[in-house]
C-alpha positions, 0 to 999 in steps of 0.5 A: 550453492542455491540449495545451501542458500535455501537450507539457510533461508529456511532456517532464517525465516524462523527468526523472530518476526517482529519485535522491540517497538512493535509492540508499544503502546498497543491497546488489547484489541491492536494487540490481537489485531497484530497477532491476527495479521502476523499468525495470517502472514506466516501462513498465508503469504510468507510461503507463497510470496516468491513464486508470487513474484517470480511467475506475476500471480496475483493471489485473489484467493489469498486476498478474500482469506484477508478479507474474511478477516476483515482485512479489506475494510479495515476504517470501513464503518462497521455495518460493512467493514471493520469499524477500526481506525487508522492506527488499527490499519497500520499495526495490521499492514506492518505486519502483512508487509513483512511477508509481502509489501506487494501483496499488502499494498494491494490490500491497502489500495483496496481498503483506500477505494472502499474508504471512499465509497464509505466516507463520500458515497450516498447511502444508496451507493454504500449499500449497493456497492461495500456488501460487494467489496468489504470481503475482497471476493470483489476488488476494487481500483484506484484511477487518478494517475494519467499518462500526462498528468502524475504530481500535477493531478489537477491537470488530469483529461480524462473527461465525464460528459453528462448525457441524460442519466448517464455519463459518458466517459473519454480518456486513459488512466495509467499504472493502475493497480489492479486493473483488468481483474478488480470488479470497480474503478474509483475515476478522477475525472473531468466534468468542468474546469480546473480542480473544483471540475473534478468529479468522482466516478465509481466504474464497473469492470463490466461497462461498455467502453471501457478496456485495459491495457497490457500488464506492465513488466515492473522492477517490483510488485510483480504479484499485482497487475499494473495496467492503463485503463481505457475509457472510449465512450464509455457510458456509466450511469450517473447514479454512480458519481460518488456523492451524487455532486459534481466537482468534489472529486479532488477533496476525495481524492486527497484525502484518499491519498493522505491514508493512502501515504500512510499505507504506503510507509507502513509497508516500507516498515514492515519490510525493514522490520523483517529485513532487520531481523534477517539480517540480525540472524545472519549476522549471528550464523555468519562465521568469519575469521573464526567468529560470527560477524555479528561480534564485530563492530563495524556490524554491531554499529550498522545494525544499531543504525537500522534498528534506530531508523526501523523503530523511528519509521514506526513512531512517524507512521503511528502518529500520522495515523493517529492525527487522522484519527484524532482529525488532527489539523496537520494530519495532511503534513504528518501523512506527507512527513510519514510518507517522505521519511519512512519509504526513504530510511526503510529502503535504506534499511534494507539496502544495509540488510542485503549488503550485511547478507554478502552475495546470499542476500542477492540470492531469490532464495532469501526475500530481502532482494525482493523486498528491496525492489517491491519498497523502490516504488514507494518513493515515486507513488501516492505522490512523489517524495519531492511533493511530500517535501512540498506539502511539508515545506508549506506546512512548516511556513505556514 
């Protein structure tokens, strides 16, 4: 049964990769930005993507052949980076998460960190650290996230005391992709009171004090580590505080986090696209009392259904992306709403795939068991959905 379901799997991977929607609108150079990350994704990570998974292998190679392609640095300003927008960045991680939303998440997380260091950093720390990064021969790492402190991150502990020219640092982030191997760590932390006393420190792997903990066993993202990062006394110099001023490190981190819910529900999307054209595939070869279950209603409705939300997911995600682009004044509610709805239908859609699969689609051999429990945990990270109905909320009684 297992070589049958492969032979089948195979041949379904062939199906059309992304379509409809995908497409409309784009300018030239989106297009050519999205043939880039498709033709990258079909090569590169669609192959590999399930022993990825099986055996936790997070591909480091694979992610400097993004960055040569200048998928590391995407809204990095083009004397490091690519010099693109957000909308660029969506188109390119819609695709890429069709082969692999883990592998692709990482690569979001990764162009969030050098964002940062670009838009808030000094001209000094943007020339020492991006030549670094921007390529991802080096990887760097989010930490806002503490053991005690998830939604309510103002409340984070994690404390920089100011010694000399150098801060000494105490206190443990957790679930921290990519902890252990990326060379930077992008802190939250504590240098006075209250959200105005939080600061933001850029980290090197190499720095006294600092340690990591055990790589998380997870449900999904299995080809990226999750670790606590540990700081004991850990002494940074203070030629690293992003900005070179204390307490703007919650602005930072919020408006890191806005792209950061884009990114997010751009990897929902591109999991449900492919997830859809599997399914629309299958359900074509399927036979079932003499005919394919495609020719069925009760399919022809489902699928109808998941096209619908796959191609609104898209809509929501791309004018988010352009609000940030544009700096849109309800950019924040527009990355919230993307970011509520999109991780929520997506998953749905590919819960319907699965089940239109029958017992093939909980087979490994096909990738939608995989995608479904890669894309649970968008719900629950860059803030909760619950807070993305908060953000909303207030935005629409304002």
């Amino acid at each position: 049964m297992m070589k049958a379901a492969t032979r089948r799997s195979a041949r379904l991977a062939q199906a059309r990769f992304f379509s409809g929607g995908a497409t409309f609108g784009l300018t030239e150079e989106q297009l050519l930005f999205q043939d880039a990350a498709r033709s990258f994704a079909a090569t590169e990570i669609e192959p590999h993507a399930a022993k990825w998974d099986a055996t936790k292998h997070f591909p480091t190679d694979v992610l400097a052949k993004a960055g040569e392609l200048g998928f590391g640095a995407v809204y990095v300003k083009d004397d490091h980076g690519t010099g693109a927008g957000r909308l660029d960045a969506s188109v390119i991680f819609e695709q890429l998460s069709g082969a692999c939303p883990s592998f692709t998440a990482f690569v979001t997380i990764h162009n969030m960190c050098c964002w940062m260091v670009d838009r808030f950093g000094t001209e000094e720390q943007r020339e020492r650290i991006l030549p670094d990064v921007c390529s991802m021969e080096n990887l760097m790492s989010y930490c806002l996230t503490e053991p005690g402190s998830g939604s309510d991150a103002a409340s984070l502990r994690t404390k920089a005391v100011k010694d000399g020219s150098n801060y000494v640092i105490n206190g443990s982030k957790c679930f921290i992709s990519g902890a252990g191997t990326a060379k930077y760590y992008v802190v939250m932390l504590r240098t006075g009171e209250g959200a105005k006393g939080i600061s933001c420190i850029v980290v090197p792997k190499d720095t006294p004090g600092l340690s990591f903990g055990a790589n998380e066993s997870k449900m999904g993202w299995n080809c990226q580590p999750t670790r606590q990062v540990i700081f004991e006394d850990a002494v940074v110099p203070a030629e690293n505080l992003l900005g070179g001023v204390e307490g703007k490190g919650f602005g930072m981190a919020m408006m890191g986090l806005d792209g950061g819910r884009i990114n997010i529900a751009t990897c929902s999307l591109g999991a449900a696209q492919r997830s859809l054209d599997l399914a629309v595939a299958y359900t074509k070869e399927r036979q079932q009392f003499g005919k394919s279950i495609s020719s069925f209603q009760n399919t022809q409705f489902k699928l109808a259904d998941m096209a619908a939300r796959v191609h609104a997911s898209r809509l929501l995600v791309r004018q988010a992306a352009a609000a940030m682009d544009q700096e849109h004044p309800d950019k924040t509610a527009f990355c919230a709403m993307a970011k509520m709805k999109v991780t929520e239908d997506c998953w749905n859609v590919v819960d319907d795939a699965l089940q239109l699969h029958g017992g093939y689609g909980y087979l490994q051999s096909y990738p939608i068991e995989r995608f479904l429990r890669d894309l649970r945990v968008h719900r629950i990270l860059e803030g909760t959905n619950k807070v993305m109905r908060l953000i909303v909320s207030r935005a629409v009684l304002a």
